[in-house]
C-alpha positions as CSV (number, residue, x, y, z in Angstrom):
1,X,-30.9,4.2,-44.9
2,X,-27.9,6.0,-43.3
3,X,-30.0,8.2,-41.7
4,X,-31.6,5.5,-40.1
5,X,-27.9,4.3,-39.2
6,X,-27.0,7.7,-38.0
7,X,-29.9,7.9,-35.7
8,X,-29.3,4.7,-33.8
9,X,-25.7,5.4,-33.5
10,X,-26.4,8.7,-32.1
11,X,-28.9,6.6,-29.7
12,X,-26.4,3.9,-28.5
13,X,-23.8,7.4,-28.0
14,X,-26.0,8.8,-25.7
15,X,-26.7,5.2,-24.1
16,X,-22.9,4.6,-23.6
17,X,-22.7,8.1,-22.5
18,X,-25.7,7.7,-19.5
19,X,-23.6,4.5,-18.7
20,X,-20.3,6.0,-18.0
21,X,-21.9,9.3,-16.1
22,X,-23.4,6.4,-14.0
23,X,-20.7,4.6,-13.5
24,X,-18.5,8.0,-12.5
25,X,-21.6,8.7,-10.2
26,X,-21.1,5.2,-8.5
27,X,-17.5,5.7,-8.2
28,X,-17.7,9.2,-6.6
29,X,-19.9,7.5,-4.0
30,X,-17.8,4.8,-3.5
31,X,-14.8,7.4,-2.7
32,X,-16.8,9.7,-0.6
33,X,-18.2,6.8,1.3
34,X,-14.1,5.4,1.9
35,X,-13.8,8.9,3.3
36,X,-15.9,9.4,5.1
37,X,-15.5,6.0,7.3
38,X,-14.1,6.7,11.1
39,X,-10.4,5.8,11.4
40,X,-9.5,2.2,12.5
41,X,-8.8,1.8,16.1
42,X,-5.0,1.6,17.6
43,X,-6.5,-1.4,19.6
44,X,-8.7,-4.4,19.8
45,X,-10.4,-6.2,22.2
46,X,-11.7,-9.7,21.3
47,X,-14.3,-10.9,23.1
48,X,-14.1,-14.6,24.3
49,X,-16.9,-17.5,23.0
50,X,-18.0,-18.1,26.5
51,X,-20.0,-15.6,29.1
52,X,-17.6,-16.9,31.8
53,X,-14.2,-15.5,30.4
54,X,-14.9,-11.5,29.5
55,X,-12.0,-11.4,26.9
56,X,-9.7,-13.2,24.5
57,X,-7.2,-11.0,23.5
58,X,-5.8,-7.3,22.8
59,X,-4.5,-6.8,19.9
60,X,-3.1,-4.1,17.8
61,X,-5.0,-2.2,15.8
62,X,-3.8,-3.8,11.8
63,X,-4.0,-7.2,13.1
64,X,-4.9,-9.9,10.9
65,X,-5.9,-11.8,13.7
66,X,-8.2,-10.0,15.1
67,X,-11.7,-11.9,14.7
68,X,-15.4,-10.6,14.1
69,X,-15.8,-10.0,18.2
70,X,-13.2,-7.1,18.4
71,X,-14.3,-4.1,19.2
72,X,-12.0,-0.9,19.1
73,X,-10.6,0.4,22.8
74,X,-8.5,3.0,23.9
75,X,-5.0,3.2,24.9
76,X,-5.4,2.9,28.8
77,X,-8.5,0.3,28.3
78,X,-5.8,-1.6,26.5
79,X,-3.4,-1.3,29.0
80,X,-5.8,-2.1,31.8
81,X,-6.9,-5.2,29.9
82,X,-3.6,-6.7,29.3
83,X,-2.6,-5.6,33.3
84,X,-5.7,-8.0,34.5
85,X,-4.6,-10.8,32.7
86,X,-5.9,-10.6,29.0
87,X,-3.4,-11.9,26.8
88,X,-1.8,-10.5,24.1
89,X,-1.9,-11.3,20.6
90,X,1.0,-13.8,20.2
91,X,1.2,-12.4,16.2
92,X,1.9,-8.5,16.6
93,X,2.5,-7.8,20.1
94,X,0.7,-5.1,21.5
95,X,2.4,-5.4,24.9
96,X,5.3,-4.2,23.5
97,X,3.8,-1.8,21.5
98,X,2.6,0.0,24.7
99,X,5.5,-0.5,26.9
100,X,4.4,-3.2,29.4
101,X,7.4,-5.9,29.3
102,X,7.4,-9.5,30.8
């Protein structure tokens, strides 16, 4: 009988053991895969809801406000946007941020 034991506690070793190599597999992924994503951009553009109006906002890249219709812009597509009238996030400022002043 404790050979029997013995045999199914080697069994559920190797078990636990498969489930932690797995789980270290899954978690190398995870970190090469945070790695290997592209920086976030220094700016946003939001797009507007309606066809009429081409933009909503520029904001800063780490804004919190920045909603699902950002996409990432440069630095002088930025400063072009807030030049022909796209406001500014009212929350972190990019106007400032780049130098253009009220």
């Amino acid at each position: 009988m404790l050979r029997f034991l013995e045999r199914v506690q080697q069994q559920d070793l190797e078990r636990t053991r498969r489930w932690i190599a797995a789980a270290q597999q899954r978690e190398a992924q995870r970190q090469r895969a945070i790695q290997a994503r592209p920086p976030a951009p220094d700016r946003l553009i939001e797009q507007s809801l309606s066809r009429d109006v081409p933009a909503a906002y520029v904001h800063r890249g780490d804004c919190h406000m920045a909603g699902k219709r950002s996409r990432g812009v440069a630095r002088d597509q930025a400063l072009r946007a807030l030049t022909d009238g796209i406001a500014p996030c009212p929350h972190r400022l990019p106007d400032t941020e780049l130098g253009i002043l009220d």
